[in-house]
C-alpha positions in Angstrom: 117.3 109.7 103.6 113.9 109.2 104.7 112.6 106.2 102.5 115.7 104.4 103.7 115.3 104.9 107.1 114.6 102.1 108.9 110.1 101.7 109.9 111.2 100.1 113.1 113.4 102.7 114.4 109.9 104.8 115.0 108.1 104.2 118.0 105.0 104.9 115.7 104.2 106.2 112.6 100.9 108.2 111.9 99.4 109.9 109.0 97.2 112.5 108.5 94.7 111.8 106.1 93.3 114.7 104.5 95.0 117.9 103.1 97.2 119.7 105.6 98.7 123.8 105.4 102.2 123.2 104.0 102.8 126.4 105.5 102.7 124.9 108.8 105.1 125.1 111.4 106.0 123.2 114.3 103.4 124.7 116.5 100.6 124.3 114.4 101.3 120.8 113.5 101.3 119.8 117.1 98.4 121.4 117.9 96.9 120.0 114.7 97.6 116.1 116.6 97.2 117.6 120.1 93.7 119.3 119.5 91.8 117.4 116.9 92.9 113.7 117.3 94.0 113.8 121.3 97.2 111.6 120.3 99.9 111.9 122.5 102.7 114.0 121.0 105.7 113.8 123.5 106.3 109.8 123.3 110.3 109.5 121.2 110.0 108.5 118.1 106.6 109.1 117.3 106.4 110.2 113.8 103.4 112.6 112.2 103.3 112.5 108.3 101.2 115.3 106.8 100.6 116.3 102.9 99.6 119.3 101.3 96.7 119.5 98.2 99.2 118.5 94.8 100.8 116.0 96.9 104.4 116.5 95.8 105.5 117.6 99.4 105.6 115.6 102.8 105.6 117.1 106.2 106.8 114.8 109.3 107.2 116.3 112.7 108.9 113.5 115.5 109.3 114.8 119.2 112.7 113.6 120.2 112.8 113.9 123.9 114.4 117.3 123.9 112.6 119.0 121.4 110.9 118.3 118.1 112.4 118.0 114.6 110.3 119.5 111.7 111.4 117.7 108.1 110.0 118.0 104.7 109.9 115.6 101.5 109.4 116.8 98.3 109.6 114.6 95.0 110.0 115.9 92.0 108.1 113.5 89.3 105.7 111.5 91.3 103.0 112.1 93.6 102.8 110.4 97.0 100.0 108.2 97.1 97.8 109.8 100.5 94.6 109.1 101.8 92.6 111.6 101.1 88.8 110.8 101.9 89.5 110.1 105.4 89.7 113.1 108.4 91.0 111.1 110.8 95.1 109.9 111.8 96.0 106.6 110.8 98.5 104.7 112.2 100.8 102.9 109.6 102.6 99.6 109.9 106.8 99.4 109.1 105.5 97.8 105.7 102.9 100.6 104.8 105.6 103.1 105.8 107.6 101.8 103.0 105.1 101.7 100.5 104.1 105.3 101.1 108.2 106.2 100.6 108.4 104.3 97.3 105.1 106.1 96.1 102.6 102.9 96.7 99.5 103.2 98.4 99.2 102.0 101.4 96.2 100.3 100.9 96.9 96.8 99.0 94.4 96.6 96.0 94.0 92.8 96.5 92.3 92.0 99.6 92.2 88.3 101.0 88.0 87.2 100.6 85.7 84.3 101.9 83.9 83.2 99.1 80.2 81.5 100.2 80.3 78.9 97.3 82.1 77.9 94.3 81.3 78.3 91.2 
């Protein structure tokens, strides 16, 4: 369900890089984007990925207006492909969203350089 929902139907999509307490309920989690990175929780739509150590299980928490919803992800072959060296919350793009669903990074490899001369 989730990797076919549509990117654009979020107001914004956020993850947090780093290892996060699967264990983790709803409280915790908001605190977590409340406390540490001051964003603001209560806008609709406004979804916050997190992902444990083995990265096998996803975490999103999305405040809908009236309450929160608390959903988790679990694949069962791959790995999701998480920033990890980072201890900060990203924000992610409709595209990167997708690529993090299909098990892509969501940093391209191939960046786009200015080269100073040629050959």
């Amino acid at each position: 369900m989730l990797k076919d929902t549509d990117p654009k139907s979020f107001h914004a999509i956020y993850v947090v890089c780093g290892f996060t307490d699967m264990r983790y309920g709803i409280d915790t989690l908001a605190a977590i984007i409340e406390n540490r990175y001051r964003l603001p929780l209560f806008i609709p739509g406004t979804l916050f990925l997190f992902c444990g150590r083995n990265a096998k299980r996803i975490k999103g928490l999305v405040w809908e207006g009236d309450g929160f919803l608390l959903f988790t992800k679990r694949v069962e072959i791959v790995r999701f492909s998480w920033p990890r060296t980072s201890v900060e919350a990203r924000s992610l793009s409709p595209i990167q969203f997708e690529w993090l669903m299909k098990g892509f990074p969501i940093d391209p490899k191939i960046r786009l350089i200015t080269p100073e001369r040629s050959a």
